[in-house]
C-alpha positions, 0 to 999 in steps of 0.5 A: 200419438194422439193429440190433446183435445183443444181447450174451449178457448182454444176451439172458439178461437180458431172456428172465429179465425177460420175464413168462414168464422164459426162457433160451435153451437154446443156454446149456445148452452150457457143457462140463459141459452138453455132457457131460451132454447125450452122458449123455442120449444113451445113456439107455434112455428116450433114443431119437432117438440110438439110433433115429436111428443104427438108421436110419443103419445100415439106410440109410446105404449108400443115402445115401452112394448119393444122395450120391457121394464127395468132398463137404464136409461142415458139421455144425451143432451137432456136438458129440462128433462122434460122429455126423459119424463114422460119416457120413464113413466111408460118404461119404469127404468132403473136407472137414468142419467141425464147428459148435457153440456150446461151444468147449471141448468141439468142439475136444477132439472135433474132435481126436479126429476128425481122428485118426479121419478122416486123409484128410479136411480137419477144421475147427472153428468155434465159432459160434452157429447162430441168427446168421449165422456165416463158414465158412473161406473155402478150403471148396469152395462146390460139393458141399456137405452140411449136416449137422444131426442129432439133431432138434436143429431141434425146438428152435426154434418153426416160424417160427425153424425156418424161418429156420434151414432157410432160412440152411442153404440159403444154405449151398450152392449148387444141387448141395449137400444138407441131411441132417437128422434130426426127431423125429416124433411119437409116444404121449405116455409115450414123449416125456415118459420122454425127457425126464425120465429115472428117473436124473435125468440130463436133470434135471442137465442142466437145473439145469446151466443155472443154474450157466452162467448165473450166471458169464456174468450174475454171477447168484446162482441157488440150484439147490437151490431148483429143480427140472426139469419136463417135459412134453407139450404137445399143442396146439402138438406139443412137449415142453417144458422147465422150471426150476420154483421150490421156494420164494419167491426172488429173483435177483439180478445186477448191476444187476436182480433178479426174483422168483419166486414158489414153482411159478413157471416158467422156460421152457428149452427146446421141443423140437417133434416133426412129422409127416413131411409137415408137415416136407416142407412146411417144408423146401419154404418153405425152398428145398429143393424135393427130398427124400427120407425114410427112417425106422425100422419104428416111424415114431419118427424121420426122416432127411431128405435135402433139395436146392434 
């Protein structure tokens, strides 16, 4: 017997209960979190947007190749869209269906898309990739491509990773593919400046996380007394994200409370970085036994394209 998945209030509590309270970072992505994250996106410390879209630029023509026309695209994590543009304009699909955890801000982009691209079927689906979710049921099964750009992927541990590469694969059928993008690993000033920018809009973009939390669990998070912290952890090849307590407090929410202790720590979100092999490796356990990589001159970031 299967249990019920936990409900967001309950998810959140219990990751604040544990010894090392945590939160999820799918709740960064209220509007104002999405907002901020397409901020971040354009910062000069914030390479992976730009260097991916560099490596697109370089090699799109040769993706479109590999990928021929007519495709149905699902991009996972989609956001502004931005991105999901640009490729369709180089793969001219049929269909495209935009998945993201915040539906406010994906149906204002998909809005926008659907005027960009007006001979493509355009789709909106808020969903929560971590779960099984229903894509519509008129979407072609043949030819489909997965797309989930960003190094979104290295938010989840290796274990988790795998599970979503493997629900990516359940996606298609055996003539679909998966475009994904990985950050690679790099000097270790390079990866921090990116998460902790000088202007503080990754700080913002943290805090952020309290104001959602406190109208989804009716909680009394103070975001003076917090600050962001970010940092490298080379042993387990990831970046990590931090809300660190200035001074003694204690939240509260109906029903639980927890204290903190001045410098104590809520862990928000990882963000692992790989070497392409190890990624190859991983796509492999998942059922995408055929890739193909392109990366830019620098070896900072990796466009993969996997198929079964």
């Amino acid at each position: 017997m299967t249990e019920s998945p936990l409900s967001p209030v309950q998810e959140i509590v219990q990751g604040l209960l544990q010894a090392t309270a945590r939160i999820a970072p799918k709740y960064f992505y209220d509007a104002a979190g999405s907002a901020l994250f397409e901020d971040i996106t354009r910062l000069p410390e914030y390479y992976p947007t730009r260097t991916e879209r560099q490596i697109m630029a370089a090699h799109g023509a040769d993706i479109a190749r590999r990928l021929g026309p007519g495709a149905s695209v699902i991009e996972l994590g989609a956001g502004s869209c931005e991105k999901a543009r640009e490729l369709c304009q180089l793969i001219a699909p049929s269909h495209f269906v935009a998945v993201d955890i915040s539906s406010e801000f994906l149906h204002d982009a998909v809005a926008q898309l659907r005027v960009a691209l007006p001979g493509v079927e355009v789709r909106a689906l808020a969903a929560d990739l971590t779960t099984d979710f229903t894509l519509p049921q008129d979407l072609p099964r043949q030819r489909r491509l997965v797309f989930y750009p960003g190094s979104s992927i290295g938010n989840f541990d290796p274990a988790q990773a795998l599970q979503l590469l493997a629900r990516m694969r359940g996606l298609i059928e055996d003539d679909g593919a998966l475009l994904i993008g990985v950050d690679l690993t790099k000097e270790v000033a390079v990866l921090e400046a990116a998460y902790d920018d000088a202007a503080g809009v990754t700080a913002a973009f943290n805090l952020n996380v309290l104001r959602h939390i406190n109208r989804l669990i009716d909680s009394d998070f103070d975001l003076s007394q917090w600050r962001h912290c970010a940092f490298f952890n080379a042993t387990d090849s990831r970046i990590e994200m931090h809300l660190q307590a200035c001074v003694e407090t204690v939240v509260r929410w109906p029903g639980g409370e927890r204290g903190f202790a001045k410098g104590e720590r809520i862990h928000t979100e990882n963000s692992y970085k790989y070497r392409m092999e190890d990624f190859v490796q991983l796509l492999n356990q998942a059922g995408f036994a055929q890739t193909e990589v392109w990366s830019d001159d620098r070896s900072w970031f990796a466009l993969f394209l996997a198929r079964p």
